[in-house]
C-alpha positions in Angstrom: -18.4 49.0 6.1 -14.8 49.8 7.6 -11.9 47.4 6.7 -10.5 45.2 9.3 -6.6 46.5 10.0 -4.0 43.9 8.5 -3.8 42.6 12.4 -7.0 42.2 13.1 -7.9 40.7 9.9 -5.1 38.1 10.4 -6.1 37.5 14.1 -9.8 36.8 12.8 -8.8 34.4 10.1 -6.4 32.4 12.6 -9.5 32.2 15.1 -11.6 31.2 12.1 -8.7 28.0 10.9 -8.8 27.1 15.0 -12.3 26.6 15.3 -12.4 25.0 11.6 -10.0 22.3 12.6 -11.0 22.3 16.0 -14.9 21.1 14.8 -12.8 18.7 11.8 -10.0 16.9 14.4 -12.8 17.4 17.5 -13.1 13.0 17.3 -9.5 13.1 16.7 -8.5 14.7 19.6 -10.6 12.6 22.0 -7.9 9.8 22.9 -10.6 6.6 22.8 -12.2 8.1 19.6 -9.1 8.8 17.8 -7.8 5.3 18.8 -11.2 4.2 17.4 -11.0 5.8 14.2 -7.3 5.5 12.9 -5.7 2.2 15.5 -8.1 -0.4 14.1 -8.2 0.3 10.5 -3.6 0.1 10.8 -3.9 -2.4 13.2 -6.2 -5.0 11.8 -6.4 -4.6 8.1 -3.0 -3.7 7.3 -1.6 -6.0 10.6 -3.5 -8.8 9.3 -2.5 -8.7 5.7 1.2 -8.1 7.2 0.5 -10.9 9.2 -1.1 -13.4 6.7 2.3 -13.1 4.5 4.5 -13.7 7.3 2.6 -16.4 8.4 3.3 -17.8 5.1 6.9 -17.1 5.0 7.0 -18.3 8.8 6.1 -21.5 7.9 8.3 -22.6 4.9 11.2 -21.3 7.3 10.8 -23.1 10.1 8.3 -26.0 9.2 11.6 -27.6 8.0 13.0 -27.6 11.6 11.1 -30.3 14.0 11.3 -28.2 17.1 9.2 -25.6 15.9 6.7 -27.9 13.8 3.9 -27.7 16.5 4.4 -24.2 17.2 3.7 -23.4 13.3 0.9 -25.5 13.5 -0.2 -23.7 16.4 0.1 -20.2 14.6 -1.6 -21.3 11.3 -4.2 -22.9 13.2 -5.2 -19.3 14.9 -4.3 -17.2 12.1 -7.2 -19.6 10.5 -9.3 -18.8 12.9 -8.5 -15.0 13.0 -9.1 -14.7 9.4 -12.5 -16.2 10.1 -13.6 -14.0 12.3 -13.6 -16.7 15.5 -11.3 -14.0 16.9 -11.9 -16.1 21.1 -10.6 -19.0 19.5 -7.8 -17.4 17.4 -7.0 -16.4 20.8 -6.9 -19.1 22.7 -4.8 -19.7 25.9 -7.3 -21.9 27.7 -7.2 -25.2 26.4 -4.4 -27.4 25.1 -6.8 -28.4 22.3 -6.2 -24.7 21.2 -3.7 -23.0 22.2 -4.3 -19.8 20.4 -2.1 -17.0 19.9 -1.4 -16.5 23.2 -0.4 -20.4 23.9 2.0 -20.1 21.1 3.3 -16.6 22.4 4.0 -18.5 25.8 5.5 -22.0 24.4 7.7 -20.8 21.4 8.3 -17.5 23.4 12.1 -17.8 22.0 11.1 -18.2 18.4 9.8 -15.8 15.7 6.7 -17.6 15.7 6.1 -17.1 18.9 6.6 -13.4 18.7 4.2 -13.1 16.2 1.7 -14.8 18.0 2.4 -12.3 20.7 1.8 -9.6 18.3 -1.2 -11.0 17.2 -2.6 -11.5 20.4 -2.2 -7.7 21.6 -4.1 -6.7 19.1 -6.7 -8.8 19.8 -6.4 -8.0 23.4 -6.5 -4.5 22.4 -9.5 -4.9 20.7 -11.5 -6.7 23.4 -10.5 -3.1 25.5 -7.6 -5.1 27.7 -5.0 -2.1 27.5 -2.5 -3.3 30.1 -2.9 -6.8 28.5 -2.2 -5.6 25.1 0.5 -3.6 25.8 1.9 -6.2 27.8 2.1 -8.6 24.7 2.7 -6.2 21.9 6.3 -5.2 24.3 7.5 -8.9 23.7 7.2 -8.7 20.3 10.4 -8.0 17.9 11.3 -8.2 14.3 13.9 -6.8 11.9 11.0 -5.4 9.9 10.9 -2.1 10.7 7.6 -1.2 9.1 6.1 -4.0 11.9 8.5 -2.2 14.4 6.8 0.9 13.6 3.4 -0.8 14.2 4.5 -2.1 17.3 5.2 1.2 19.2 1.5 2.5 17.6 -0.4 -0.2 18.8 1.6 -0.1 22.0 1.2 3.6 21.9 -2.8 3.0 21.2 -2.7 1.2 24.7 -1.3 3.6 26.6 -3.7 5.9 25.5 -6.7 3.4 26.1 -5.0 3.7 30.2 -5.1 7.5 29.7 -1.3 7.5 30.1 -1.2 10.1 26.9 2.6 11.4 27.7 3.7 7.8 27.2 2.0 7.3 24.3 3.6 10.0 22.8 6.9 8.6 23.3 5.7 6.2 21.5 4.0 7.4 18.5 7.4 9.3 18.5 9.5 5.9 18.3 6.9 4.8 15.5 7.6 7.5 13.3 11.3 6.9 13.6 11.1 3.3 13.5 9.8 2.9 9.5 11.9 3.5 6.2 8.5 3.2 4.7 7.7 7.2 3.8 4.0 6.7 4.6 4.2 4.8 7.4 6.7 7.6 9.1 4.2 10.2 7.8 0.9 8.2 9.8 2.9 8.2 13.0 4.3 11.5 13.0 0.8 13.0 12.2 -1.0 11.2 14.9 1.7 12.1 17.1 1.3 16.0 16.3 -2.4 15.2 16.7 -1.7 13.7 20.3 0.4 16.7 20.8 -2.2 19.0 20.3 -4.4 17.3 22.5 -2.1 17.3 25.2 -1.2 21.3 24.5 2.1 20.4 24.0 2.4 22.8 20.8 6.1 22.9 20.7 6.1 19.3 19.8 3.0 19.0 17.8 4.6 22.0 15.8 7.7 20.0 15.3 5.9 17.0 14.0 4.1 19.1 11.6 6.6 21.1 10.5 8.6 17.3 9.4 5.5 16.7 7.4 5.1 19.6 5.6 8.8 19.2 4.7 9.3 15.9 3.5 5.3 14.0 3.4 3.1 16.5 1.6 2.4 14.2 -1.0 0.9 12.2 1.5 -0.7 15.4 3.5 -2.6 17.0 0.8 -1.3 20.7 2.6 -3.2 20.1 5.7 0.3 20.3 7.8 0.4 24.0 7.1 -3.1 24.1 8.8 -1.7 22.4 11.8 1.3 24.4 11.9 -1.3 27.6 12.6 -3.2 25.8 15.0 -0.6 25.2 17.3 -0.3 29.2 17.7 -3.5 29.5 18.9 -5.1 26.4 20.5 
């Protein structure tokens, strides 16, 4: 059988790594499935572990101040009912018997308990499929944790995708991997923004993002970036 020329054999093989990472990132690239498969796992398990330590932390700082007493018992009471499961109630908002998350978020709005209850709350609004909603509370919520910053423009990010706004979630994935001093945390964002990239055929960028990786995160990447890097010349 005649060899393939040097050209042809390399176009074949680059055809051969699209369609293999087309078939392996196929979910990925699908906005609500990739938000499905990476946003919650981030969001919830890692926000709520996040979360339950700050919540601890929250309330020996400000406990001591009377102002903010009932708003503390307010957060605890939710983040009880969060870590429960109860996630309506841990939302709350409709009752002053409960006011949730999002009663806390509106009352203590000036407080850092509120804005954690805001934070909180858009992700449970985000997981109940209210995007605007989500985003909506997730954008009042501020820290000088910069790993929770860095959450903060993906969940926001995860919104705007669940409104099929993808540009702007891109900018925002793109503020999430700049946010973080954390190494892995920079290294999620950066590939789900080269992922999002891809998706919206914006190669230049997607490129860019993977060529960061492969730089300065492949411990974290296990050499897939390269793999990225050679889909973006073809797909």
């Amino acid at each position: 059988m005649a060899k393939l020329g040097k050209s042809a054999q390399n176009e074949q093989e680059g055809k051969e790594t699209v369609e293999f990472f087309k078939d392996l990132d196929r979910e990925a690239l699908n906005t609500e499935r990739f938000v499905e498969k990476y946003s919650k796992p981030l969001g919830f398990i890692f926000g709520a572990l996040i979360l339950g330590v700050l919540g601890f932390f929250a309330y020996k700082q400000f406990v001591v101040a009377p102002k903010n007493t009932e708003a503390v018992k307010s957060f605890l009471a939710a983040q009880k009912n969060l870590a429960e499961g109860k996630d309506k109630d841990a939302l709350g908002g409709k009752s002053a018997a409960n006011p949730g998350f999002i009663g806390t978020a509106n009352e203590y709005s000036s407080t850092e308990i509120g804005k954690l209850s805001s934070y909180n709350a858009g992700l449970l609004k985000f997981k109940e499929g209210k995007f605007q909603e989500a985003y909506d509370l997730l954008d009042k919520f501020s820290s000088k944790n910069k790993t929770l910053m860095a959450m903060k423009y993906g969940a926001m990010a995860d919104a705007k995708s669940g409104l099929n706004k993808n540009d702007e979630a891109l900018g925002l994935l793109d503020q999430a991997a700049s946010a973080s001093d954390d190494p892995y945390t920079t290294y999620y964002f950066t590939r789900k923004a080269g992922i999002v990239a891809l998706g919206l055929k914006k190669n230049a960028e997607a490129k860019k993002y993977f060529s960061a990786i492969d730089e300065k995160y492949q411990d974290y990447d296990n050499g897939m970036s390269d793999s990225y890097i050679e889909m973006t010349k073809y797909y």
